[in-house]
Structures are given as C-alpha cells and as structure tokens.
C-alpha positions in Angstrom: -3.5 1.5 -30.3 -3.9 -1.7 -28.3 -0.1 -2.1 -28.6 0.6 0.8 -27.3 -2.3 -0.1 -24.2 -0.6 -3.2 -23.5 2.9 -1.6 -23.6 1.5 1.1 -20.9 -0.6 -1.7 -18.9 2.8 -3.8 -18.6 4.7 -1.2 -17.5 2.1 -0.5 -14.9 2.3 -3.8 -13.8 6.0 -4.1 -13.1 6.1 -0.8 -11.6 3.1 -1.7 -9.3 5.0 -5.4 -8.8 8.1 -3.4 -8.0 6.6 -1.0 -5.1 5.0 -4.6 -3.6 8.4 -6.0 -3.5 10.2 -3.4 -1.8 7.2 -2.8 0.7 7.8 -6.5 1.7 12.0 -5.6 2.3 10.3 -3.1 4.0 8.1 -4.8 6.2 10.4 -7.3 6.9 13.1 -4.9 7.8 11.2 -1.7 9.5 12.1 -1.9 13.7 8.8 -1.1 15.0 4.8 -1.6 14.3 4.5 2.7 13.4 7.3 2.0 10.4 5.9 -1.2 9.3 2.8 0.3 8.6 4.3 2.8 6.6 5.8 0.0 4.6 2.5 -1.7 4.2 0.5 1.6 2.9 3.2 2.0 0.4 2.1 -1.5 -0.8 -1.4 -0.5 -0.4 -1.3 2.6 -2.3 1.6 2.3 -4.6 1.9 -1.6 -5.2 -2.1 -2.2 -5.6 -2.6 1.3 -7.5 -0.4 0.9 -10.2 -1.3 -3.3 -10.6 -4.9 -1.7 -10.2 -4.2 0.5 -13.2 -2.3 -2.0 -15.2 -5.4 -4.5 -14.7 -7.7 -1.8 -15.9 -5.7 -1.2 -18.9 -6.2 -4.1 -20.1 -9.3 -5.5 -19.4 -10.8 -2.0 -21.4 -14.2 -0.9 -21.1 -15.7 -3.9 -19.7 -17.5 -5.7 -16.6 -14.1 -6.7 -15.3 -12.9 -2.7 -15.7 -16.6 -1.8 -13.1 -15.1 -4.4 -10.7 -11.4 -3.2 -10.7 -13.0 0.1 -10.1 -15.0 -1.2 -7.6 -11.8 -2.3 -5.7 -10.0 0.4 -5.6 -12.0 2.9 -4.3 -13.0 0.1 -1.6 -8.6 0.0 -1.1 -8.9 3.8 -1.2 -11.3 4.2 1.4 -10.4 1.1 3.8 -6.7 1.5 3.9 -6.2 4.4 5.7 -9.4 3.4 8.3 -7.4 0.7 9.2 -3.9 2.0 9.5 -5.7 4.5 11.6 -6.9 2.0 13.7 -3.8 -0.4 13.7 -1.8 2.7 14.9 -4.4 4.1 17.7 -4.9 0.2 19.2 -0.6 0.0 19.2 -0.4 3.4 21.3 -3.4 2.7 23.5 -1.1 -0.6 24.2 1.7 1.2 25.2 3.8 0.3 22.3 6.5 2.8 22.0 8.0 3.8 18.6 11.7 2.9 18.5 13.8 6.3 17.7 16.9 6.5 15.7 19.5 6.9 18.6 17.4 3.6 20.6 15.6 5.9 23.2 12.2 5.3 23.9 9.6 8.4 22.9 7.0 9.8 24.9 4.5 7.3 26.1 1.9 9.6 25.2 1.3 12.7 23.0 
C-alpha cells in the first residue's frame, strides 16, 4: 500500500511540476497583463493543486497533512480575490487587452 501511495504522490508531483513549468512559458510569453494572469492561475490552481496533493500523499495522516490542508483552501480562496483585483486595478488604468489581429478593444465594458 505505501508503494502504491508513493507511486500516486510522485506522479502528482511531476504532473503538478509540469503545469508550473508551462505556466512560466506562459507568463513569459502571454502579450498582455489579462493573458498573463491566465497563465499564472493555471500555476495557481493546476501547478500548486496537484504538488498540494502529491505533498499530502505523502506526508499521510499527520500534522504536516492539517497544514497542507490549511494552504490550500487559503490558495483556493486567495487566488481568485486577487486576480480579481489585479484585473479590475489593470482596466481602471486604462490598460487595454491586446487582440489577435493588434487592434485595441474597447476602453471600457
């Protein structure tokens, strides 16, 4: 049985490590704040859920397993408050998502 945890919490891990490496492609190669943050949540709630999940695997029923816990309901309940905010600061700003075809979109909805 704990073979077959620690298989499951390793996969969890790379998967989770995976999703946190192609959020940073993404956040490195998104053209405007609206897409990065889509990138980033992707990290947030892909990358750090599964790692979350893999780290709770393993650690069992323990102290460290309340904690992890602990963290991820905080990640589930700060992440989209602050994207929230992120993106209503940007378009009180002015900034302007960039389109596909490089025309500016409406300044506001």
């Amino acid at each position: 049985m704990s073979t077959l945890l620690g298989l499951l919490s390793g996969i969890s891990l790379l998967i989770g490590a995976f999703f946190c490496v192609v959020g940073a492609i993404g956040l490195l190669r998104m053209p405007d704040v609206y897409t990065r943050m889509q990138a980033a949540s992707v990290i947030e709630t892909l990358g750090a859920g599964f790692i979350l999940l893999g780290l709770l695997l393993h650690a069992g029923l323990s102290l460290a397993a309340v904690k992890l816990l602990m963290i991820a309901l905080l990640i589930f309940f700060a992440s989209p408050t602050a994207s929230h905010a992120l993106a209503r600061s940007a378009l009180l700003r002015g900034v302007k998502p960039a389109l596909a075809d490089g025309e500016e979109g409406p300044s506001k909805p």
